[in-house]
VMD Tcl script that draws the C-alpha trace (Angstrom):
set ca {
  {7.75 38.33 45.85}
  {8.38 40.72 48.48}
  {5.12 40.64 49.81}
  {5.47 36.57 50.11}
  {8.82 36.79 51.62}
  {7.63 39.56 54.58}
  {4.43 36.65 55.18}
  {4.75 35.70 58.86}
  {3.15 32.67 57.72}
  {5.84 31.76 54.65}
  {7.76 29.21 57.07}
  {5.23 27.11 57.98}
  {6.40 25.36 54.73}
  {9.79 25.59 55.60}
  {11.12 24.00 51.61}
  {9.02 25.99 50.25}
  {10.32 29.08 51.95}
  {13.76 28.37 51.15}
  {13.08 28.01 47.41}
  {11.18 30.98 47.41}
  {14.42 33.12 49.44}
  {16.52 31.84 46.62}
  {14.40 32.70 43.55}
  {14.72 36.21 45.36}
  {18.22 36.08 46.08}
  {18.46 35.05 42.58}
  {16.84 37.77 41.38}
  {18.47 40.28 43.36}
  {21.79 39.10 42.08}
  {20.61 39.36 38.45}
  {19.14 42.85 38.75}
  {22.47 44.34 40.92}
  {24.60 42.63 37.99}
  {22.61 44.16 35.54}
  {23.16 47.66 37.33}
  {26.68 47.43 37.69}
  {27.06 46.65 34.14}
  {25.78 49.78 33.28}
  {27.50 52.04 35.68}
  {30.46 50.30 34.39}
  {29.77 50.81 30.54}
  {29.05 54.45 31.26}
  {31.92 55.10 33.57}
  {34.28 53.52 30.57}
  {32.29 55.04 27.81}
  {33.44 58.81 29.49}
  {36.78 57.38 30.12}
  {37.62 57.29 26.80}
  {35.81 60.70 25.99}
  {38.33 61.96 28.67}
  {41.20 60.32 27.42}
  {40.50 61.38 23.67}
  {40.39 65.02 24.68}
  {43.51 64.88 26.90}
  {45.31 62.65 24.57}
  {45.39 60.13 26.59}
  {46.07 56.44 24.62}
  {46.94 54.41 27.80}
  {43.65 55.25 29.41}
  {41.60 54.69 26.48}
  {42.77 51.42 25.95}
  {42.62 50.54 29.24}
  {38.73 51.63 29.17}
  {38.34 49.84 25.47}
  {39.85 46.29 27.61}
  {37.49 46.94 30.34}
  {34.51 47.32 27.57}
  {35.53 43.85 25.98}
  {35.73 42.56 29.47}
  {32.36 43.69 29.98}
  {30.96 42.04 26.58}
  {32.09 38.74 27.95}
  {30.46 39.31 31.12}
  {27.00 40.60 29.55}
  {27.03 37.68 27.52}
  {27.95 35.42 30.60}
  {24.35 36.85 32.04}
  {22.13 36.87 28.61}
  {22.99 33.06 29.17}
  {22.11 32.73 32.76}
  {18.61 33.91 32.15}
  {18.51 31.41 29.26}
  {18.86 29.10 31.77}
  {15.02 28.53 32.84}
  {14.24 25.03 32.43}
  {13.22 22.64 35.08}
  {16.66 21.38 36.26}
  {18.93 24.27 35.00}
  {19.90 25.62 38.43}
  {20.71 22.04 39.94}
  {24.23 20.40 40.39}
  {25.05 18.10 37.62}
  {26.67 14.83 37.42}
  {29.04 14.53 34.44}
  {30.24 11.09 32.88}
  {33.26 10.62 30.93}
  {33.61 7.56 28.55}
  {36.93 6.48 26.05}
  {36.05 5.06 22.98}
  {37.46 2.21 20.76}
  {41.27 3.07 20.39}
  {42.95 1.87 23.92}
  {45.06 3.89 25.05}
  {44.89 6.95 22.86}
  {41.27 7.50 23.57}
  {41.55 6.79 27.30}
  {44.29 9.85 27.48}
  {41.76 11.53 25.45}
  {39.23 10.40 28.32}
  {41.61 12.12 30.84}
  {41.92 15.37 29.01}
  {38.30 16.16 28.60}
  {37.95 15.37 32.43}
  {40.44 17.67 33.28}
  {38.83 20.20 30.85}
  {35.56 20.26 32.27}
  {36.90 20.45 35.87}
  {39.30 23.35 34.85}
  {36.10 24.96 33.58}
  {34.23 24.48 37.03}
  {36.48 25.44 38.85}
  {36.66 28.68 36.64}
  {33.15 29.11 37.08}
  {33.73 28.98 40.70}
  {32.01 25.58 40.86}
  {32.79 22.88 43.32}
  {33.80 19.66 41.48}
  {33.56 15.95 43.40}
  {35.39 12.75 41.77}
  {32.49 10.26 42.39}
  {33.64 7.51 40.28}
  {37.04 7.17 38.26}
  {37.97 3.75 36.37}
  {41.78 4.16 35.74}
  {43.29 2.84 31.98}
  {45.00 0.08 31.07}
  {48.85 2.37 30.45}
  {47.70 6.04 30.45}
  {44.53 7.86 31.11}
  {41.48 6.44 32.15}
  {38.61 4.45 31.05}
  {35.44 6.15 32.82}
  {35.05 8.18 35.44}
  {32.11 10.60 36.86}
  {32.26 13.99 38.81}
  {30.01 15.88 40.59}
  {29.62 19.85 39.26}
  {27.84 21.58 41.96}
  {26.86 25.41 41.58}
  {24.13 27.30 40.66}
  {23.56 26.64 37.08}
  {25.64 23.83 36.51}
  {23.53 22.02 35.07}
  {21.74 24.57 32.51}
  {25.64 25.04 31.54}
  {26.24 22.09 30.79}
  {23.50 20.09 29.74}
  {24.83 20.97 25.82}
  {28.24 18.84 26.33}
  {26.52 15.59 26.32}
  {27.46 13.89 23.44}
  {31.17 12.86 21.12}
  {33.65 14.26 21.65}
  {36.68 13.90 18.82}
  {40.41 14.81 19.19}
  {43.06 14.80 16.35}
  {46.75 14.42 17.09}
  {50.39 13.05 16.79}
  {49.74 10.49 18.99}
  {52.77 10.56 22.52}
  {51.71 6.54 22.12}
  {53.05 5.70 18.62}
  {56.92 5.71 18.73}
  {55.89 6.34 14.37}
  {54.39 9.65 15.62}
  {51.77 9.49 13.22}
  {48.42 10.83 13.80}
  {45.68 9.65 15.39}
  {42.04 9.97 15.60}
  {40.32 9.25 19.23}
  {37.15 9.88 20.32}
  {35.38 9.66 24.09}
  {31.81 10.97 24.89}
  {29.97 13.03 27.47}
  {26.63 12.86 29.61}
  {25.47 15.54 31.70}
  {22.52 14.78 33.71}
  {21.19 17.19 36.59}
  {20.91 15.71 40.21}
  {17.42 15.67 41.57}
  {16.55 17.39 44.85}
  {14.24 15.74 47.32}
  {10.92 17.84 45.67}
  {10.89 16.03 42.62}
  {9.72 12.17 43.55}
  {11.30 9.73 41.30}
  {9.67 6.02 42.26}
  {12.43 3.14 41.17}
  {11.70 -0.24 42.02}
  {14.57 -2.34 43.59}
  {13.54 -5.82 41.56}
  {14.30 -3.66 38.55}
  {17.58 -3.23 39.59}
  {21.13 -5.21 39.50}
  {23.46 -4.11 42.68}
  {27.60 -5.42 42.02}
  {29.94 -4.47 44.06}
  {33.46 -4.22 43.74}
  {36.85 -2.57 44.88}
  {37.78 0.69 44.31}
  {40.55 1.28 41.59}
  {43.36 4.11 42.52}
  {46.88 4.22 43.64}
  {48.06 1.81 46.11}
  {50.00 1.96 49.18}
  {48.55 2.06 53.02}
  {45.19 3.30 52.07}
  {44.62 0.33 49.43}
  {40.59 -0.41 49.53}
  {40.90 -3.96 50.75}
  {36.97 -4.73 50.43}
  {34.26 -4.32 47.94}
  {33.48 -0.68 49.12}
  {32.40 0.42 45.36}
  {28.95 -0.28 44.19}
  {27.97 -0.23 40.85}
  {23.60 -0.24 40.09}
  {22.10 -0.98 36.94}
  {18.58 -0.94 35.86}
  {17.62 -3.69 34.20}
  {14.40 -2.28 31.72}
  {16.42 0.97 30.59}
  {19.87 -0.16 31.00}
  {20.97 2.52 32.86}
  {24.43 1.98 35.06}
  {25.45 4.04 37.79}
  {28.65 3.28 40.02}
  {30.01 5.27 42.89}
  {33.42 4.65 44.61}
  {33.93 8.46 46.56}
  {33.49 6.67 49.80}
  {35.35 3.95 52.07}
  {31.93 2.39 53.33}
  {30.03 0.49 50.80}
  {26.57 2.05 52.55}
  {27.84 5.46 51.22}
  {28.32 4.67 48.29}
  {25.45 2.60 47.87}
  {23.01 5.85 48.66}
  {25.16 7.93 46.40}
  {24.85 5.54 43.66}
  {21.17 5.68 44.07}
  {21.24 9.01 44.04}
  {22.96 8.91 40.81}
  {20.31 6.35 39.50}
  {17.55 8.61 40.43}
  {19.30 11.81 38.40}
  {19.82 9.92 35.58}
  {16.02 8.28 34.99}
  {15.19 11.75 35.79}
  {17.31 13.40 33.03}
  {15.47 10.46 30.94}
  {12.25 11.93 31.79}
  {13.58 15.16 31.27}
  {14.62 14.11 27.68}
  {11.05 13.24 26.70}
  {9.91 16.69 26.98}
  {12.50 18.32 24.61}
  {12.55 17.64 21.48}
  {16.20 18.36 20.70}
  {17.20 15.77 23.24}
  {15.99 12.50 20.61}
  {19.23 13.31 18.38}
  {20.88 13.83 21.72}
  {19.99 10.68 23.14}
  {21.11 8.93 19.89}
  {24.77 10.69 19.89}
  {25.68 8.48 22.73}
  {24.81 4.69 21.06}
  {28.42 5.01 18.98}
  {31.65 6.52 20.48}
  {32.89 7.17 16.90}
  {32.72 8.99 13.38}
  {29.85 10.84 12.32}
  {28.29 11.04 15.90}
  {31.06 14.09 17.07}
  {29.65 17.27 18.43}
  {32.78 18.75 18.84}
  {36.21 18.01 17.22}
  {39.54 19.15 18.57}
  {42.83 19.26 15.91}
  {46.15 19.82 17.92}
  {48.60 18.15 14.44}
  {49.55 19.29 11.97}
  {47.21 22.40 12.62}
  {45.40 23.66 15.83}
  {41.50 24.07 16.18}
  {38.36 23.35 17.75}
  {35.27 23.53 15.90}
  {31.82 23.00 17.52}
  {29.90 20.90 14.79}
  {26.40 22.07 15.94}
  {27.08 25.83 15.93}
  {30.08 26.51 13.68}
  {32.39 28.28 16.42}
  {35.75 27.62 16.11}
  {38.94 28.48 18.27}
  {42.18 28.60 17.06}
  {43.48 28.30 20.91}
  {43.14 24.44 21.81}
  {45.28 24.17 24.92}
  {43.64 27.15 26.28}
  {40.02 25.45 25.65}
  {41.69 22.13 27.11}
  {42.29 24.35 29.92}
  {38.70 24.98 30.77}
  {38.11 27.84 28.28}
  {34.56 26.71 27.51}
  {32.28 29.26 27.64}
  {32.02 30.67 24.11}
  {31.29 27.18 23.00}
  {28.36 26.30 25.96}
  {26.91 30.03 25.11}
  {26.74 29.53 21.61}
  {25.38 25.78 21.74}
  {22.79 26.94 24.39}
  {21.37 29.99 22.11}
  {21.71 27.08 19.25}
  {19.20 25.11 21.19}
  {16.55 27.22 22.40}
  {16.23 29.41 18.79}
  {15.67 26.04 17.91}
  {18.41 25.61 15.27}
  {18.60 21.71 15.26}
  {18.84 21.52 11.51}
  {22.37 23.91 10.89}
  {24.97 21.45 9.07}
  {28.45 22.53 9.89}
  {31.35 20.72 8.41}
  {33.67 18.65 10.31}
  {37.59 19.53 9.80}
  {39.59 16.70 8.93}
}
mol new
graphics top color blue
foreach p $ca { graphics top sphere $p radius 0.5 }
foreach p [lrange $ca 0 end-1] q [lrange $ca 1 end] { graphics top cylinder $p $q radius 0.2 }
display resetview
């Protein structure tokens, strides 16, 4: 790689050169990571040999924390070379969608949003609020952000799917409990080298005002657009920008992502059961269930990991979760049954 990157004749193609200096930039990152990791484990490994002869305890726990910090961190990297497939390092659009239930499932709606950008923005991801359809009392209806970052995608391509939360319900002056469920879809966005061909008299264009607070800056025109295609089905809509001609191109953007991510889906197999997860916002389609009342877990229904820590994974804590469900996946473990909680 080397070799190609010193060729005086490498920019000639000049997207081609830049995808080839970021495969090695990639590369180099991974292999200095990989370095420091070590250093690191053998710099802690004789801290604690020095602290256990002095009699040290404060510096060999400090060195036993920095060796658990280190786990997470090797693990962090196992998964980012997981991450091969053909859209894994792209950006990633993410759609958020409350289920039957009013307004209990469209607060539900808000909370995973917030989770997920709490979790970029941990990741040191940029996040982008392309599209937000505000509820009827609380929360919100639908809404779709933009994850960009190296990886995003291959991170969180596994989230797609039901998503169920269990809880005295802040709604129900009874305060009894509640069940509510909203869904995910990840799908990657698609960078100008891969050609996706749509044609326009396949397509319905709407457009329609932006929802949001009011006030001075009140959209006043139809400045939203919303696209469907008419043989898959497939609905896109983009409000981010004041001029309907942005959002418009955004909004085919989206459209060309997501019959991408369709295309995509034909190629793996695990992405049929996938696919079907998102036809019912309800029971027995759930990926992932979340109990705050009377007791508090999470439990991941594919993989069996469990947290006993729900506001913290409501704060973006995802990673154990998108680690696991991404090994899940690619040692081929589609047929696990894990019981739900109840």
């Amino acid at each position: 790689m080397n070799n190609k990157a010193e060729d005086p004749t490498l920019w000639n193609d000049a997207s081609e050169a830049q995808k080839l200096m970021r495969e090695r930039q990639q590369l180099d990152d991974s292999i200095n990571g990989v370095k420091a990791l070590e250093q690191q484990l053998k710099d802690n490994i004789e801290l604690i040999e020095l602290g256990e002869m002095e009699g040290d305890d404060e510096i060999v726990k400090d060195a036993e924390d920095a060796l658990k910090a280190l786990r997470s961190e090797a693990n962090r990297r196992q998964v980012e070379a997981m991450l091969s497939g053909e859209a894994d390092s792209n950006d990633t659009y993410v759609e958020v969608h409350s289920g039957a239930g009013g307004t209990e499932s469209q607060d539900w709606a808000n909370m995973l949003l917030r989770m997920y950008t709490r979790w970029a923005e941990r990741q040191g991801f940029k996040v982008e609020v392309l599209e937000i359809h505000d509820g009827d009392e609380a929360g919100i209806k639908s809404a779709t952000i933009l994850v960009k970052g190296h990886n995003a995608f291959g991170w969180m391509k596994t989230e797609s799917g039901v998503h169920r939360l269990v809880r005295i319900s802040p709604y129900d002056s009874n305060a009894r409990r509640h069940t509510s469920f909203s869904s995910i879809w990840v799908y990657p966005v698609v960078d100008d080298s891969i050609q996706i061909d749509i044609n326009e008299s396949d397509c319905r264009i709407d457009t329609y005002r932006s929802s949001g607070a009011g006030g001075q800056h009140v959209n006043t025109t139809d400045s939203a657009v919303r696209i469907t295609h008419i043989p898959t089905g497939i609905a896109v809509a983009c409000q981010q920008e004041r001029s309907q001609h942005k959002n418009r191109a955004k909004a085919w953007d989206m459209l060309r992502a997501r019959l991408y991510e369709v295309e995509l889906q034909k190629r793996e197999e695990a992405a049929n059961a996938q696919a079907a997860s998102k036809t019912d916002i309800g029971w027995g389609h759930q990926i992932r269930s979340y109990v705050l009342q009377p007791y508090q877990l999470v439990k991941d229904l594919r993989t069996g990991v469990e947290s006993t820590a729900p506001g913290n994974v409501l704060d973006g804590d995802l990673n154990e979760f998108m680690e696991a469900a991404l090994a899940h996946r690619i040692s081929g473990g589609a047929d696990v049954e894990v019981s739900d909680i109840d």
